[in-house]
N, CA, C and O atoms as a CHARMM CRD file, in Angstrom:
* protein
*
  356
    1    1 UNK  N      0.84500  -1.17400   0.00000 PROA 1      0.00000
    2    1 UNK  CA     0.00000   0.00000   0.00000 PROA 1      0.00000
    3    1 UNK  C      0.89400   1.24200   0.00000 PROA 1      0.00000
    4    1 UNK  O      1.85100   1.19900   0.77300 PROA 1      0.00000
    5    2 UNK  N      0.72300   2.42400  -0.80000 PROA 2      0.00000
    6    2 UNK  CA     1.77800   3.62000  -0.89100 PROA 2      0.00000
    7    2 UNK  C      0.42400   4.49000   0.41000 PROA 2      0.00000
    8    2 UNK  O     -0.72100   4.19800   0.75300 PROA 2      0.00000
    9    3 UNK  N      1.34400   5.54700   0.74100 PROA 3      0.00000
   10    3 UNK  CA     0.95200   6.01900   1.79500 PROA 3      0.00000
   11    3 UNK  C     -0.24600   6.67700   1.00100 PROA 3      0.00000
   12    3 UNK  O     -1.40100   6.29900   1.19600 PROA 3      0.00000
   13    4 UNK  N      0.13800   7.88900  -0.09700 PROA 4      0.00000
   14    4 UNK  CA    -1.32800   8.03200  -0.44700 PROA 4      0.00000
   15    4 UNK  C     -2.57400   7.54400  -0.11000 PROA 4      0.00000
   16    4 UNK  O     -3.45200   8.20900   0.44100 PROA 4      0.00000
   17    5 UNK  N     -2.70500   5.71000  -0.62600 PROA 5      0.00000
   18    5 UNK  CA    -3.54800   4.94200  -0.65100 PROA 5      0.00000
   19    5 UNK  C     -3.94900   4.98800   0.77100 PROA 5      0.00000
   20    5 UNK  O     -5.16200   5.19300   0.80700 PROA 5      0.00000
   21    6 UNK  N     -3.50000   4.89500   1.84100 PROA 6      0.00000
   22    6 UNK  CA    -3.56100   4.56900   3.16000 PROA 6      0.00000
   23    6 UNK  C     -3.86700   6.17700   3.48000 PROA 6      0.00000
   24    6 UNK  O     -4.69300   6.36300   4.37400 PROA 6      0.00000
   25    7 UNK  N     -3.49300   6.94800   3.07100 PROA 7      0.00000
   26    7 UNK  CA    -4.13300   8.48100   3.61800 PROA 7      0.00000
   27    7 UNK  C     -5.52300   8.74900   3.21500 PROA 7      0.00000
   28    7 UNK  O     -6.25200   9.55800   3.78900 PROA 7      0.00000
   29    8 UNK  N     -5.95700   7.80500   1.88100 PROA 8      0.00000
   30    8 UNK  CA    -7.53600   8.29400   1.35100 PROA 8      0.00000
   31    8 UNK  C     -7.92200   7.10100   2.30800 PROA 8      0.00000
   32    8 UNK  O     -9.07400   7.38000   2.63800 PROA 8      0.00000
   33    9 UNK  N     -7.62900   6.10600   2.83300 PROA 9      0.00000
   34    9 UNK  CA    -8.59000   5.36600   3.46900 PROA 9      0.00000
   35    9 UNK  C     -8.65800   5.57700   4.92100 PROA 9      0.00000
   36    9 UNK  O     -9.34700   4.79600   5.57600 PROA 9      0.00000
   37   10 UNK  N     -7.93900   6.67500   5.59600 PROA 10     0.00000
   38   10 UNK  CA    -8.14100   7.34900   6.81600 PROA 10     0.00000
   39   10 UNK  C     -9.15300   8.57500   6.58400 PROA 10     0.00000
   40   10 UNK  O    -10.02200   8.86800   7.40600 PROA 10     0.00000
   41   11 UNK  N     -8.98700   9.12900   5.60700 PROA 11     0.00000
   42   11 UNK  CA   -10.22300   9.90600   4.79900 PROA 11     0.00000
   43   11 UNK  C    -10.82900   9.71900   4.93700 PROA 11     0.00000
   44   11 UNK  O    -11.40000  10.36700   5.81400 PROA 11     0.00000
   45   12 UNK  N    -11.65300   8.46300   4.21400 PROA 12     0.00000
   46   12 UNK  CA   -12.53000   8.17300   3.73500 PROA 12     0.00000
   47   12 UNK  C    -13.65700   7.28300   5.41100 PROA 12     0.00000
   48   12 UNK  O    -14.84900   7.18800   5.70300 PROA 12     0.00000
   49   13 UNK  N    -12.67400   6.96000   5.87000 PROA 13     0.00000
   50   13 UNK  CA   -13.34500   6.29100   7.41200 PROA 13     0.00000
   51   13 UNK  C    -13.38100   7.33700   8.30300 PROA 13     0.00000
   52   13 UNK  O    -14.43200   7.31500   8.94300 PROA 13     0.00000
   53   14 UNK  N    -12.54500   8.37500   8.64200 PROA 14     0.00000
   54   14 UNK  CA   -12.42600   9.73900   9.69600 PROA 14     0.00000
   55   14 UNK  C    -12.78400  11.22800   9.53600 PROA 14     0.00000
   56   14 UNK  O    -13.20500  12.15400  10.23000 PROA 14     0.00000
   57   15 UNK  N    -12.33500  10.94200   8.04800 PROA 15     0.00000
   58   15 UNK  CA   -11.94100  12.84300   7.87300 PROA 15     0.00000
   59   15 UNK  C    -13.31700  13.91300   8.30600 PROA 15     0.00000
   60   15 UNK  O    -13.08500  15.07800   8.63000 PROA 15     0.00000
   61   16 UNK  N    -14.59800  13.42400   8.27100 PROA 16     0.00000
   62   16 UNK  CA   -15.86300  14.54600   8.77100 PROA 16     0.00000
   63   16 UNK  C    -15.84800  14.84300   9.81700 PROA 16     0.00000
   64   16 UNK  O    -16.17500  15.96200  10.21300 PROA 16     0.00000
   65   17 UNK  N    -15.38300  13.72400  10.67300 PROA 17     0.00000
   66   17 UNK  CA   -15.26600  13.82900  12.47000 PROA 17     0.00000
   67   17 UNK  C    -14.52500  14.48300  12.78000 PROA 17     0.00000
   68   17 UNK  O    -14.71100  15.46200  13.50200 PROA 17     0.00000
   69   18 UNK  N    -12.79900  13.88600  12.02000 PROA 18     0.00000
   70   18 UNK  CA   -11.53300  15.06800  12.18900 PROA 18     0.00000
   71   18 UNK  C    -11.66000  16.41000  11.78000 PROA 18     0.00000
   72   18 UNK  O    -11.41700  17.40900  12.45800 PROA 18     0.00000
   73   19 UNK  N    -11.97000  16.36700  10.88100 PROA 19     0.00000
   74   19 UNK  CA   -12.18100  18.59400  10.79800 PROA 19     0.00000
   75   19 UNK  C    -13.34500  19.24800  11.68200 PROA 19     0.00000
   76   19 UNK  O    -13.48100  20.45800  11.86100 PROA 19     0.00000
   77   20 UNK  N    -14.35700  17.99300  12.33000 PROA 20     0.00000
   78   20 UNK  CA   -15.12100  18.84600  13.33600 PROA 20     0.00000
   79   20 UNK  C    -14.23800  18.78700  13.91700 PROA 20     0.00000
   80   20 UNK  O    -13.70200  19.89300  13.99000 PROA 20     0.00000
   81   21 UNK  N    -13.72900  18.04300  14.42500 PROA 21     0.00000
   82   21 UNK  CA   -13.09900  17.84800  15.81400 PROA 21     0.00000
   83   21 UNK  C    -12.15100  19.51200  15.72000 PROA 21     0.00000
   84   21 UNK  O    -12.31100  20.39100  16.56600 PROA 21     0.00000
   85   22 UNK  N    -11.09200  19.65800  14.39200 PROA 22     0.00000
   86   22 UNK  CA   -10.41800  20.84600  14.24600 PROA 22     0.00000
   87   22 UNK  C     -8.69900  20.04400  14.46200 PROA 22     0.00000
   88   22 UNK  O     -8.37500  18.91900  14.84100 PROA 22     0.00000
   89   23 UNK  N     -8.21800  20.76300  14.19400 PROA 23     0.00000
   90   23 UNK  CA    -6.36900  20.82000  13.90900 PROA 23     0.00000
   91   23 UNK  C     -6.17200  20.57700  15.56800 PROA 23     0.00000
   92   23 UNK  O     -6.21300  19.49200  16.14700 PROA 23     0.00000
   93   24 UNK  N     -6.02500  21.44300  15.95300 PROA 24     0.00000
   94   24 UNK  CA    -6.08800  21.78500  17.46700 PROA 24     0.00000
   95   24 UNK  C     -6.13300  20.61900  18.73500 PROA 24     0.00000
   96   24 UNK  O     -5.27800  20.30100  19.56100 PROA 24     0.00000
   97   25 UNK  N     -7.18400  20.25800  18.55500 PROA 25     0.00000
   98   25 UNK  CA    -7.63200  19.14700  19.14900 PROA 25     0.00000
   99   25 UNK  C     -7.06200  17.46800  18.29200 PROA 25     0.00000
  100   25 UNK  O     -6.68500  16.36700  18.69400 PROA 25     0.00000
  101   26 UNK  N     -7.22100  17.92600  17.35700 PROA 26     0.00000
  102   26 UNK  CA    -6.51200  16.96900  16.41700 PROA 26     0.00000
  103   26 UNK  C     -5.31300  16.38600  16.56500 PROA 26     0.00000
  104   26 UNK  O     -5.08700  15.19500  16.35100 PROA 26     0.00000
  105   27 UNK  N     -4.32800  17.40800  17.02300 PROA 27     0.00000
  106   27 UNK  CA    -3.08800  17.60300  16.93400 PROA 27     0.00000
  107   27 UNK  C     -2.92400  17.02700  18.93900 PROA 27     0.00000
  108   27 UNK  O     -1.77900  16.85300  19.35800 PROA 27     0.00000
  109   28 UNK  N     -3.48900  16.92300  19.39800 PROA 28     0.00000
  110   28 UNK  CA    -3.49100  16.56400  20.93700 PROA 28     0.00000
  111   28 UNK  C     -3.48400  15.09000  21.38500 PROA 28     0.00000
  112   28 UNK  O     -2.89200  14.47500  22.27300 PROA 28     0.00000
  113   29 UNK  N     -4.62300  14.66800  20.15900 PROA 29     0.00000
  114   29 UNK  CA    -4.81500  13.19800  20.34200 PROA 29     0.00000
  115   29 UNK  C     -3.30300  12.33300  19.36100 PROA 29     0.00000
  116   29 UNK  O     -3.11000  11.12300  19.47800 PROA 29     0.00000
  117   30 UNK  N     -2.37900  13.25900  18.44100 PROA 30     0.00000
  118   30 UNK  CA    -1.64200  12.60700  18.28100 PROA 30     0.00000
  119   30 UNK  C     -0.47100  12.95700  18.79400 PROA 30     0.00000
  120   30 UNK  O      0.50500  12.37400  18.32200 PROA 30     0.00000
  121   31 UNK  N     -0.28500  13.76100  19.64400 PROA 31     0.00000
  122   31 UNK  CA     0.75200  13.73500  20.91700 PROA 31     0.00000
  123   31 UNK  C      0.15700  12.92900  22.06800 PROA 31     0.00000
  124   31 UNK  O      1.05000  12.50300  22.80100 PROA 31     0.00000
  125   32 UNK  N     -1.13200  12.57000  22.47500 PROA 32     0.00000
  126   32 UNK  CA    -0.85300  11.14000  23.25400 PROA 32     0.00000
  127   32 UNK  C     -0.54900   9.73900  22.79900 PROA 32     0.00000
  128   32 UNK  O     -0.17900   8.72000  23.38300 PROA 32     0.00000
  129   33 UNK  N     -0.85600  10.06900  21.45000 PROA 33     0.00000
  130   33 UNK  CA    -0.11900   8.32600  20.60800 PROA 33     0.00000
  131   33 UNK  C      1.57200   8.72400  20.38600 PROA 33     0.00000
  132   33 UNK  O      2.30200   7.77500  20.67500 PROA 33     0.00000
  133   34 UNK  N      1.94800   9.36800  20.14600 PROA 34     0.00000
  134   34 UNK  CA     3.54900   9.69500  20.91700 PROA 34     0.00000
  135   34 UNK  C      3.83300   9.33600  21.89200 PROA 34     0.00000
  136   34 UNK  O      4.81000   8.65800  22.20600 PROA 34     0.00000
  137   35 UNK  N      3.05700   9.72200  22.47900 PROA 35     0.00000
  138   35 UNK  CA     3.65000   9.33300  23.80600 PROA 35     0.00000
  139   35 UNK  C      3.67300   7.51600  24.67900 PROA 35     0.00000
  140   35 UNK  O      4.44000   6.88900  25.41000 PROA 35     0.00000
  141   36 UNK  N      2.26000   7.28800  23.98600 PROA 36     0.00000
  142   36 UNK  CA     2.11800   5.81700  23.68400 PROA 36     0.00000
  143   36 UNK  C      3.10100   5.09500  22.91700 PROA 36     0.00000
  144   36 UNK  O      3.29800   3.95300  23.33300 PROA 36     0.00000
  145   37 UNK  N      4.04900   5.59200  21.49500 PROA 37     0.00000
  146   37 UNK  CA     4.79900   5.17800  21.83400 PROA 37     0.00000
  147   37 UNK  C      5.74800   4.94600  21.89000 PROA 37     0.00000
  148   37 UNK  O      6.41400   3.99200  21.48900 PROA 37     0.00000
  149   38 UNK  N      6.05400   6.24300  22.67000 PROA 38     0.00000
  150   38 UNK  CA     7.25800   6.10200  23.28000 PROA 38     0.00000
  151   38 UNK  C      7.50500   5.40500  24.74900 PROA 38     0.00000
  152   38 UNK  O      8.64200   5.11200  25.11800 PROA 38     0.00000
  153   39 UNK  N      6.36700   5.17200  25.53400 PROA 39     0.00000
  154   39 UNK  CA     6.22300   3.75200  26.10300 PROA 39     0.00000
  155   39 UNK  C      6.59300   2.71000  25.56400 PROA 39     0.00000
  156   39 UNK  O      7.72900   2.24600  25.66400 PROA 39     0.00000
  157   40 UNK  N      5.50600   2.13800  24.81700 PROA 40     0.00000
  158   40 UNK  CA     5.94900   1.15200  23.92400 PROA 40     0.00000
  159   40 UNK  C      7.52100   0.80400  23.34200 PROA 40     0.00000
  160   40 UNK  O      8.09000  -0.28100  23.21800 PROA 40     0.00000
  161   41 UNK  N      7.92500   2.04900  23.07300 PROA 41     0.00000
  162   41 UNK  CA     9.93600   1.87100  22.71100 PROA 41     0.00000
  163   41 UNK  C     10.37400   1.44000  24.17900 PROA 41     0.00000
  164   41 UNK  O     10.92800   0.38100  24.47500 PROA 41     0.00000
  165   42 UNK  N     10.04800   2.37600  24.95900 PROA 42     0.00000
  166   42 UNK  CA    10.85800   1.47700  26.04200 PROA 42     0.00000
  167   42 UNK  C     10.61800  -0.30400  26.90100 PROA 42     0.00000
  168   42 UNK  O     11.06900  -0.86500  27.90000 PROA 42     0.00000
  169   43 UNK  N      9.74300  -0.60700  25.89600 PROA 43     0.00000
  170   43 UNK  CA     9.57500  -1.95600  26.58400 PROA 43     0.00000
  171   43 UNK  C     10.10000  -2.55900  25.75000 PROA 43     0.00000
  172   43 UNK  O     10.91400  -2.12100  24.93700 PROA 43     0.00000
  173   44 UNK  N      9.55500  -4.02800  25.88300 PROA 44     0.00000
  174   44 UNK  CA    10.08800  -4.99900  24.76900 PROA 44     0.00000
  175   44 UNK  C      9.15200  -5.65500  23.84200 PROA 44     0.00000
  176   44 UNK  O      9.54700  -6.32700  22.88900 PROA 44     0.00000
  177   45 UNK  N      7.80500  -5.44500  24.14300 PROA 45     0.00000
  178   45 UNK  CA     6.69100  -5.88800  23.51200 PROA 45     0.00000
  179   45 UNK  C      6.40900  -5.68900  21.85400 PROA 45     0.00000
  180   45 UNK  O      5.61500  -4.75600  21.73400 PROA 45     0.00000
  181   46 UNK  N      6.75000  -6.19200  20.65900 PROA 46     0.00000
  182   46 UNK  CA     6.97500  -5.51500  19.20500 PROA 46     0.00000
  183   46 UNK  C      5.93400  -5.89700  19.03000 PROA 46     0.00000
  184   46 UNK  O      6.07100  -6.36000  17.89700 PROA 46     0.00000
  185   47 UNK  N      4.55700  -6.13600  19.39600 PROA 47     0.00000
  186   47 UNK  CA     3.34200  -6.07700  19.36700 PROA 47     0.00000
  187   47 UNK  C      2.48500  -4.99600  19.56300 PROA 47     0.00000
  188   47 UNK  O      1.53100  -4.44700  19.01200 PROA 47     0.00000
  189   48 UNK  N      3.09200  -4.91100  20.42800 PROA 48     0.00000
  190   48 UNK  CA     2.61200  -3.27900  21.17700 PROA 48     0.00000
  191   48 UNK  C      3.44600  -2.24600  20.36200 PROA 48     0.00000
  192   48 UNK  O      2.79300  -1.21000  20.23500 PROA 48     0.00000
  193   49 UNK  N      4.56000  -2.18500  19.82000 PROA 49     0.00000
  194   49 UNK  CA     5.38200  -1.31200  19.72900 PROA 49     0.00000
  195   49 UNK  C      4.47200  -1.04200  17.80300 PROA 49     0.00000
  196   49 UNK  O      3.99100   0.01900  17.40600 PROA 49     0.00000
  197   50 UNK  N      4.50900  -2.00000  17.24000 PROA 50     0.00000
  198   50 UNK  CA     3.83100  -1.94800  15.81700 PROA 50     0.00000
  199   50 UNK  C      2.71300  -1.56600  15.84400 PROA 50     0.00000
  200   50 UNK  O      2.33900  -0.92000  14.86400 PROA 50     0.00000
  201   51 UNK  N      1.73100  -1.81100  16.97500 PROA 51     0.00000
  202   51 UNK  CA    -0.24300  -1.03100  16.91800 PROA 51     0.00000
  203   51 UNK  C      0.48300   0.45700  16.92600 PROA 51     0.00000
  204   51 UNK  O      0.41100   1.09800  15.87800 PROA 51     0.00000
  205   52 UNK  N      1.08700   0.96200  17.90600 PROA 52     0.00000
  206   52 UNK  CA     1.61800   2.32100  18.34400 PROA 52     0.00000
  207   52 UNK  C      2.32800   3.26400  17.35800 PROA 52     0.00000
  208   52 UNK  O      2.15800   4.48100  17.43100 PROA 52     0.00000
  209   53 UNK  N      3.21200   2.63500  16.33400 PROA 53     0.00000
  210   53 UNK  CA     3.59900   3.25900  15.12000 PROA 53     0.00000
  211   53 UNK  C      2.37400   3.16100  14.26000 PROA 53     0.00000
  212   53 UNK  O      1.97600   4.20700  13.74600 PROA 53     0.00000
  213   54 UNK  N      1.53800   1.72700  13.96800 PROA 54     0.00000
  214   54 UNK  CA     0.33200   2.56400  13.14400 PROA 54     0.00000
  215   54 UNK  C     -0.41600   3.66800  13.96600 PROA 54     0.00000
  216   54 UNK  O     -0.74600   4.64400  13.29300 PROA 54     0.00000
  217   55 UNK  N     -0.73900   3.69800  15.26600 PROA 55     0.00000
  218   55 UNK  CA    -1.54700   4.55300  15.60000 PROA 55     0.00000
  219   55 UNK  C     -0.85400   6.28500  15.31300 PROA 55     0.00000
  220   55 UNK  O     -1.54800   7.25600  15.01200 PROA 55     0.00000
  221   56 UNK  N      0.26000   6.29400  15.45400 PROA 56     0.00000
  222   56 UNK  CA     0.67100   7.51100  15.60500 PROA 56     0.00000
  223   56 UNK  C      0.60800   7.69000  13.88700 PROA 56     0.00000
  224   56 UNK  O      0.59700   8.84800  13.47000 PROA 56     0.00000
  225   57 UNK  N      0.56800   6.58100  12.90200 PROA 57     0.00000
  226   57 UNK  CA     0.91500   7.22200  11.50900 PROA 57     0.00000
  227   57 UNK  C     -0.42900   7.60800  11.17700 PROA 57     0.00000
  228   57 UNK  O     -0.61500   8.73300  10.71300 PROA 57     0.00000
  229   58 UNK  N     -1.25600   6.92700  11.33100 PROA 58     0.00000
  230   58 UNK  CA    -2.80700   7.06900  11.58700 PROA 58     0.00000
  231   58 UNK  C     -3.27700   8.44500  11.66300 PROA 58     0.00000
  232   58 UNK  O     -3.85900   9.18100  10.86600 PROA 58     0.00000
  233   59 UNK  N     -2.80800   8.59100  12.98800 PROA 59     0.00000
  234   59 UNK  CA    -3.47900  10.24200  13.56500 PROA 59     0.00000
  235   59 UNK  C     -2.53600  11.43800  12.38700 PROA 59     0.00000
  236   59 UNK  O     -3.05200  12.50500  12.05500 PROA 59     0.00000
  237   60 UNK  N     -1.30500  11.05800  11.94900 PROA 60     0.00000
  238   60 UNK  CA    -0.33900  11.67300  11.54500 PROA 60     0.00000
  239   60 UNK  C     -0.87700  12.21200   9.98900 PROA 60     0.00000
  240   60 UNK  O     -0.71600  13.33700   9.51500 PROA 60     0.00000
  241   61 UNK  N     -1.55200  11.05900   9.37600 PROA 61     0.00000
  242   61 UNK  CA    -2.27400  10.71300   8.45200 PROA 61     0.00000
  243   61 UNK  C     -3.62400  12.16300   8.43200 PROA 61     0.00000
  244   61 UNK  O     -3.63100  13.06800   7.59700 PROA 61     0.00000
  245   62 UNK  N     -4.52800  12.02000   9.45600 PROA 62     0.00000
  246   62 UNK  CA    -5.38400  12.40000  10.04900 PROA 62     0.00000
  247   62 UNK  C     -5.31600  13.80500  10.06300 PROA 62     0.00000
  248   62 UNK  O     -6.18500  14.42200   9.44800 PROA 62     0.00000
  249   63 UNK  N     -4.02400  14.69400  10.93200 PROA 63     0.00000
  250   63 UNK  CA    -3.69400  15.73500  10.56200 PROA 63     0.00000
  251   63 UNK  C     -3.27400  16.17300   9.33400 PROA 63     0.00000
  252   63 UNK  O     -3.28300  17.37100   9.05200 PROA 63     0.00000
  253   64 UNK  N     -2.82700  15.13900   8.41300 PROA 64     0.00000
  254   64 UNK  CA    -2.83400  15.62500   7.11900 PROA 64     0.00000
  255   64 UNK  C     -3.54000  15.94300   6.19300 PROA 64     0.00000
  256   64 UNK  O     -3.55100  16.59700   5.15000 PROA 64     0.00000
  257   65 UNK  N     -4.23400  15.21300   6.93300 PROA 65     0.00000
  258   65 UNK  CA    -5.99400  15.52100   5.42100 PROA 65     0.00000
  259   65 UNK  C     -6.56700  16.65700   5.49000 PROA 65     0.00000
  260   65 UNK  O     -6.86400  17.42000   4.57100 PROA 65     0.00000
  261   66 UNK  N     -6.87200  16.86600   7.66900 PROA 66     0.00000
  262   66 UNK  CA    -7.24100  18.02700   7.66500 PROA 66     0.00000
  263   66 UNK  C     -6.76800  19.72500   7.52500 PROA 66     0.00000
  264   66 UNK  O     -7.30900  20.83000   7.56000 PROA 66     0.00000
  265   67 UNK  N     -5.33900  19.11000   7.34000 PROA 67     0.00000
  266   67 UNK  CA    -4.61400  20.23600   7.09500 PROA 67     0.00000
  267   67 UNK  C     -4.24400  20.76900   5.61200 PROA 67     0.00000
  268   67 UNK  O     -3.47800  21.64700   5.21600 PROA 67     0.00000
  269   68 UNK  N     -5.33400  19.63500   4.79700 PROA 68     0.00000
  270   68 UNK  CA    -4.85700  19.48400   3.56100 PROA 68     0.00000
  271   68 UNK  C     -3.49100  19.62900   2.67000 PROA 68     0.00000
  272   68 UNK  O     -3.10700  20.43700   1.82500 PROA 68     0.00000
  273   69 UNK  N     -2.89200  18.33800   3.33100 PROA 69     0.00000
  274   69 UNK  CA    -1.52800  17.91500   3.01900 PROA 69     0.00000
  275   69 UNK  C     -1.39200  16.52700   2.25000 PROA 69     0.00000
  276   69 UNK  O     -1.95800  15.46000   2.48900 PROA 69     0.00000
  277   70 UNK  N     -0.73200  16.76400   1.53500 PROA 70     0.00000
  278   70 UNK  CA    -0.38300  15.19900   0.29000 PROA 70     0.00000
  279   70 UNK  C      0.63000  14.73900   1.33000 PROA 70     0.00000
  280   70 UNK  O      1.49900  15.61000   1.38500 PROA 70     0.00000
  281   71 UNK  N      0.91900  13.66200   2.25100 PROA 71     0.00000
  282   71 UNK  CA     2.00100  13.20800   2.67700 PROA 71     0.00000
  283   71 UNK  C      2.75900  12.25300   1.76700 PROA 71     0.00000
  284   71 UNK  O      3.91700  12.14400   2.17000 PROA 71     0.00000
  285   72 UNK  N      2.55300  11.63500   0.84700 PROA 72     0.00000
  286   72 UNK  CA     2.95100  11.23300  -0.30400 PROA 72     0.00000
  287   72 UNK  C      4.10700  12.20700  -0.93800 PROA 72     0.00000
  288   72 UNK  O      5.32100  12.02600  -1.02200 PROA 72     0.00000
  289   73 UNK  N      3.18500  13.44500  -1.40700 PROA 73     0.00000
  290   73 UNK  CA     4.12700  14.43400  -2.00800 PROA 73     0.00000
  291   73 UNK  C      5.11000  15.30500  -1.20800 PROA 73     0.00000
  292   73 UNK  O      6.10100  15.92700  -1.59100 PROA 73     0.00000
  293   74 UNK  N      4.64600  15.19700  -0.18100 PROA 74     0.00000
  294   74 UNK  CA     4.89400  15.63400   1.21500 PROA 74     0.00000
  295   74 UNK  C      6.70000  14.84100   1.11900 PROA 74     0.00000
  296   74 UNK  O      7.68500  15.55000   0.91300 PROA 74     0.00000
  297   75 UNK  N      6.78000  13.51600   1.28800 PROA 75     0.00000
  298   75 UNK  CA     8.04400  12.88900   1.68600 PROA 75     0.00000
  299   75 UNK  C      8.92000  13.39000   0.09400 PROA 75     0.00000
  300   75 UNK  O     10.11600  13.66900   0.17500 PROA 75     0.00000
  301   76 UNK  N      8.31200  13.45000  -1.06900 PROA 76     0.00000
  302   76 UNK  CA     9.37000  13.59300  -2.25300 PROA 76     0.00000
  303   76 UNK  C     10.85200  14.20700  -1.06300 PROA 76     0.00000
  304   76 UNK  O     11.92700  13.60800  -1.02200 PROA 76     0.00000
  305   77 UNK  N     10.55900  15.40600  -0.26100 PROA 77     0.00000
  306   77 UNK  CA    11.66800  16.49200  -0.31900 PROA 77     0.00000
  307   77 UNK  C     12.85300  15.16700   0.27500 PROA 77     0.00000
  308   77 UNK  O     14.04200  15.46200   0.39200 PROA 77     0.00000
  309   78 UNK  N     12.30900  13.60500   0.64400 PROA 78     0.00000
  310   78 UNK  CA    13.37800  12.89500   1.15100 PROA 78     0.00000
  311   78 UNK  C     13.54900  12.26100   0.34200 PROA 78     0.00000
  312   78 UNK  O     14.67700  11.76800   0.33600 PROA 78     0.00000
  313   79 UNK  N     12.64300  11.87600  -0.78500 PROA 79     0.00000
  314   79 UNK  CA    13.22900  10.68400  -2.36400 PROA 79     0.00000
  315   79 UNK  C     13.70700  11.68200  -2.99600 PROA 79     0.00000
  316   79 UNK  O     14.55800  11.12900  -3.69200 PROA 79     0.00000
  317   80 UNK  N     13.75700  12.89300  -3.26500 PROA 80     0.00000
  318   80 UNK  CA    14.37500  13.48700  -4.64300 PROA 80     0.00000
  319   80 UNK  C     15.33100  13.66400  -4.92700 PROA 80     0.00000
  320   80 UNK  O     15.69900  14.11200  -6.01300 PROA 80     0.00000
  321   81 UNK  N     16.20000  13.25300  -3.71800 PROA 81     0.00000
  322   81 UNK  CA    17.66500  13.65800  -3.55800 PROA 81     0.00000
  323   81 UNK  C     18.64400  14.41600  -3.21800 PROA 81     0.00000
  324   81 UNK  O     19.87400  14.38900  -3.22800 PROA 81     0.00000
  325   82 UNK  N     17.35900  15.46300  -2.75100 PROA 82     0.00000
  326   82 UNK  CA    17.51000  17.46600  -2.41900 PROA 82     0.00000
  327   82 UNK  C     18.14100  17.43600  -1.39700 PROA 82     0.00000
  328   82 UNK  O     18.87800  18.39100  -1.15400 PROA 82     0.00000
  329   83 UNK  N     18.04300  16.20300  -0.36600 PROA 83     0.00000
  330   83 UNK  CA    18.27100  16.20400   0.89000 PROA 83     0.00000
  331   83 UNK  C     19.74400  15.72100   1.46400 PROA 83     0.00000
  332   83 UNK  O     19.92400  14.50300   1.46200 PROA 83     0.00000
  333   84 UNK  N     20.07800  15.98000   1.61700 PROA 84     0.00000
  334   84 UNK  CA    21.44600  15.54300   1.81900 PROA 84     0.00000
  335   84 UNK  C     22.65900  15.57400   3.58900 PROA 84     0.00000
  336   84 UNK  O     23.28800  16.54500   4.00800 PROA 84     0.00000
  337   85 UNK  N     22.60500  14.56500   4.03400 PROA 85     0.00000
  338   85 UNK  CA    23.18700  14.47100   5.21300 PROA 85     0.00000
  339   85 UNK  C     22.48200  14.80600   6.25300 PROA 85     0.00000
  340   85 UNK  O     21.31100  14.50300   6.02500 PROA 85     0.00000
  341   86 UNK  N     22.62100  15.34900   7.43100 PROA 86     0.00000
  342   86 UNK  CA    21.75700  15.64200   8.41800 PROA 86     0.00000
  343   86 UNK  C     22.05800  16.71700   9.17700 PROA 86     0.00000
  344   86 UNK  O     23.07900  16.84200   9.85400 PROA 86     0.00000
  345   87 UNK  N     20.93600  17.70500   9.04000 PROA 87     0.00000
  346   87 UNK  CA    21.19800  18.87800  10.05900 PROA 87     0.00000
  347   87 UNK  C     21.54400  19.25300  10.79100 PROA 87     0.00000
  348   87 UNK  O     20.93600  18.81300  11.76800 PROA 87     0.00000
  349   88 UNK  N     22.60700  20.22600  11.18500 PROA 88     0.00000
  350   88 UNK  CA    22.92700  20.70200  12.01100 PROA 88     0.00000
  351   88 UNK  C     23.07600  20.77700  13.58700 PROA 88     0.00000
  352   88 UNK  O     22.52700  21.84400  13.86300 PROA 88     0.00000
  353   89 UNK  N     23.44600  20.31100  14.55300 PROA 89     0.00000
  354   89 UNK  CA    22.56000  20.28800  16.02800 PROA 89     0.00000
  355   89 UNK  C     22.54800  21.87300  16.04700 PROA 89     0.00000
  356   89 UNK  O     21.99500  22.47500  16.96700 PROA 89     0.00000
């Protein structure tokens, strides 16, 4: 599945609820799946640790629609090649 595909089918099941809900609030429920898991990293459970990366890509997903963002087109700036080494501390 390319992420696109997986962003219209968080759409297509969430997106009326998520823009009531708003960015705001939006953006809250996926800083507690962060934080979920980053629990999850610190254990050992890769059961738990895999629901927790979909959940956070999920919500991540979620803020994208309503923010009307292509995350697809969104990642090019890391396939195109533009990117190079790693920033600065």
């Amino acid at each position: 599945m390319h992420i696109r595909e997986f962003q219209r089918l968080i759409s297509t099941r969430y997106e009326k609820r998520d823009r009531q809900r708003g960015v705001s609030r939006t953006f809250l429920w996926f800083v507690e799946e962060v934080g979920e898991l980053a629990t999850a990293l610190a254990g050992s459970d890769t059961e738990n640790k895999q629901e927790e990366f979909a959940d956070v890509f999920a919500w991540l997903c979620t803020l994208a629609n309503i923010s009307d963002v292509n995350l697809e087109k969104a990642c090019k700036k890391y396939t195109s090649g533009k990117v190079k080494g790693f920033k600065p501390k």
